[in-house]
C-alpha positions, 0 to 999 in steps of 0.5 A: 223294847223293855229299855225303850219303854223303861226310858219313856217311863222316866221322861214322862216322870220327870214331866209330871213330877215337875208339873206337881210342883205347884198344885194350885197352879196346876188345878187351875190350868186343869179346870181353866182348860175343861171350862174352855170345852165347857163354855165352847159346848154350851154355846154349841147347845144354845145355837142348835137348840135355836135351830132345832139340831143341824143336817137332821142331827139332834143335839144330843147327837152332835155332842157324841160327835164331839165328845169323842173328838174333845176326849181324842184330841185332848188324849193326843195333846197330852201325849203328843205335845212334844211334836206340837209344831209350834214348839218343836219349830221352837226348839229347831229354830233354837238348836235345841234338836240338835242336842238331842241328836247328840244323845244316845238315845232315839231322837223321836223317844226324847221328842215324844217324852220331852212334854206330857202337858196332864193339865190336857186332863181336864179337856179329856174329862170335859169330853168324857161328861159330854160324850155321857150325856150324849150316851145317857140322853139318847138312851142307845142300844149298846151290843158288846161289839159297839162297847168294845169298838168305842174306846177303839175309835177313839185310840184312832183318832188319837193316832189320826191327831198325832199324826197330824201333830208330827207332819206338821213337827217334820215341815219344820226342819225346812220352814224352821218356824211352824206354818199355820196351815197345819193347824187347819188339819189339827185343831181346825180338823178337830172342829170340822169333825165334832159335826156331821160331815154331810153338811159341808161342800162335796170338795170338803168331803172328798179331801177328807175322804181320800187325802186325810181318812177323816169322814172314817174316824168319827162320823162313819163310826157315829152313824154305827153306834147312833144307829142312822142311815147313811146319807152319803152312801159309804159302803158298810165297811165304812164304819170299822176303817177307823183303827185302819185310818188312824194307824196308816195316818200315824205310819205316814207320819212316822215315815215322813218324820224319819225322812225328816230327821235323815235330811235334817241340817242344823240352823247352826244356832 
């Protein structure tokens, strides 16, 4: 374990080290990448503030919701990168998996060090002034079970997101190319999850209920921390199945991947 985590350290080094090069550049692709969290939450804002909050859910409300999926799901690109589909399909489609599987080393290792984009730090810290406001604003009253269960919820959804990311990695061993409905799941799904989720259809609910845990990683929490009833009648364990979901998605996900890799043949390029 010790050399495994030695490995990933290096890779994530020569990652960062190479991303320094050029400071100037990489500020502006930091706070290029935070502005676009910030103009998406400022239109957010303005429509809500024209219709007075959305499902019975204030503003302030909403913007916890969707800190803690910006800070989530910026956390993931940032480690998962590597398993993002459109480059990895990239990369199966030019033969460079190949090369890793010739290497002495855990083909998943290489592919999970082989990108750490920390330019993704400035979405995380987006996320991080959005989910404050929404803290500070709503003047909540935070028991030291909810502050350690926070940062808990938003691991989860960093492992539910990564997960994401490397399904849609494994698809393409057989498709080669990415295919774009797995971003329904990963940005679409981020999107879908910055709101409460009883205002979509009952079918929407459902899927994202007993096929992807969702409704489990951000809302069910949400309705905990903010202190609000429950709509939809979740039982009240609900609200904890966060670190279950997140984990078993990951798991699933890592199974399926090595079911990919053992079944992997080579484009030939």
């Amino acid at each position: 374990m010790r050399h495994t985590l030695d490995i990933y350290r290096r890779l994530i080094l020569v990652q960062i080290r190479s991303q320094l090069q050029y400071r100037v550049s990489f500020l502006l692709d930091t706070l290029a990448t935070g502005f676009q969290v910030f103009i998406s939450f400022i239109t957010l804002a303005l429509i809500l503030q024209r219709f007075d909050g959305i499902g019975g859910w204030t503003l302030s409300e909403v913007a916890f919701l969707y800190g803690m999926v910006e800070v989530a799901f910026g956390t993931m690109d940032m480690l998962f990168s590597g398993f993002d589909p459109a480059n990895f399909g990239r990369q199966v489609r030019q033969g460079a998996f190949d090369q890793l599987l010739l290497r002495p080393i855990s083909a998943t290792l290489q592919v999970f060090g082989s990108q750490f984009i920390i330019r993704r730090v400035g979405r995380i810290a987006q996320g991080l002034a959005v989910l404050t406001f929404a803290i500070v604003s709503l003047n909540l009253n935070w028991t030291p079970a909810k502050l350690v269960y926070l940062p808990i919820v938003i691991a989860s959804l960093v492992c539910f997101f990564g997960g994401l990311f490397m399904i849609g990695a494994t698809i393409t061993f057989w498709t080669v190319d990415s295919i774009e409905v797995i971003n329904i799941f990963t940005y679409g799904g981020s999107e879908m999850m910055s709101y409460p989720m009883h205002i979509y259809p009952d079918w929407v609910r459902r899927f994202f209920t007993y096929i992807l845990p969702a409704i489990f990683l951000n809302y069910a929490p949400a309705l905990y921390f903010l202190g609000k009833p429950d709509p939809l009648g979740l039982p009240p364990f609900a609200a904890f199945l966060a670190p279950v979901a997140g984990i078993a998605t990951l798991l699933a996900a890592l199974a399926f991947w090595q079911y990919g890799m053992r079944h992997y043949q080579s484009t030939g390029t």
